[in-house]
N, C-alpha and C positions, 0 to 999 in steps of 0.2 A: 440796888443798882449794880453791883458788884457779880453780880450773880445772872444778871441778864451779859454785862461783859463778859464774863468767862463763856457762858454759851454764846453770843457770839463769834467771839474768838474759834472755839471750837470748830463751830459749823465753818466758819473759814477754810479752818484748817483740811477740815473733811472736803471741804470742793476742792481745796488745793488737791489733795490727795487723790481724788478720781477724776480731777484734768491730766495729773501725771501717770495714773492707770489707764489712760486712751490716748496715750500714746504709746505703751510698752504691747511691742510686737514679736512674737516668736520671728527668728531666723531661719525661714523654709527655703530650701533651694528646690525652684518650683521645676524644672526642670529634670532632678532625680524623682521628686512625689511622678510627676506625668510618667516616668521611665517605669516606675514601682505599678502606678494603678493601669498600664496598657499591658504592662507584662502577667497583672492578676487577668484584666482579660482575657489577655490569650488563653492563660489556662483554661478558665471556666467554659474558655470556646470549646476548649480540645479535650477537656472533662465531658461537656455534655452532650460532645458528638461522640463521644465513644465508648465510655462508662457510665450505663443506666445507674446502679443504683449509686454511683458518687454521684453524678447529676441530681439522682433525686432526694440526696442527704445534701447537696448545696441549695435545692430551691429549698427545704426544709430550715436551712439555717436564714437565707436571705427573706421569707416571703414573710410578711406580716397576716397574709391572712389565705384563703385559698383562690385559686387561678380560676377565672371563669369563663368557659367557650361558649362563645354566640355563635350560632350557623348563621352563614350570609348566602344571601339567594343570587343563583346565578345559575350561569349554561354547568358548571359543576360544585361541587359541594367543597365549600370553605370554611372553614372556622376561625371566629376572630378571638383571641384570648388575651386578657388582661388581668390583673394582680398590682398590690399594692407589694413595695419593696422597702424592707426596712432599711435604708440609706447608712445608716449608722451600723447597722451589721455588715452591713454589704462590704463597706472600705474601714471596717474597725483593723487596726493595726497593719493597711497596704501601705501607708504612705510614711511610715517611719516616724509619725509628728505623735506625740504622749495626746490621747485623748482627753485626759484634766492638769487642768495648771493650780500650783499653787498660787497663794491670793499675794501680789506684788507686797515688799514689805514697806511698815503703816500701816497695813489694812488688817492686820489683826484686830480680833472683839476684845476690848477691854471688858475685863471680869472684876 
């Protein structure tokens, strides 16, 4: 009996613990992140209208896979081109926010 108690108690404890980890929110001031990720576009704007090969060392670093042109029919010739963007390379380190967080304290593994 003693022993289903103490595992109770535990697993208490542990919900207590990850109700008080869903509310622990980084402090982002969303208004510098937007200043930070519009000012990366600009660059990449004025990178890839005027430095081929920096342009094509930045789709190299952002594209997950390769870009693919469809011709579209019409009075002239157009191409439609689409790609898959790794999201996570794309804004790795624009927005000033640490990409992994330590695990709130409690939530270490007991060894």
């Amino acid at each position: 009996m003693g022993a289903l108690k103490a595992k109770q108690t535990r697993q208490q404890e542990l919900r207590q613990t990850i109700a008080s980890a869903d509310t622990i929110r980084p402090a982002v001031d969303r208004k510098a992140v937007e200043r930070q990720v519009r000012g990366r576009l600009t660059e990449w704007r004025s990178l890839l209208a005027s430095d081929g090969a920096a342009g094509r060392q930045l789709f190299r670093e952002v594209l997950a896979g390769p870009i693919r042109f469809t011709p579209e029919t019409g009075e002239t010739l157009v191409y439609r081109f689409e790609g898959e963007v790794a999201i996570g390379r794309l804004f790795s380190g624009v927005a000033g926010v640490a990409p992994f967080m330590a695990s709130p304290a409690g939530f270490e593994p007991a060894f």
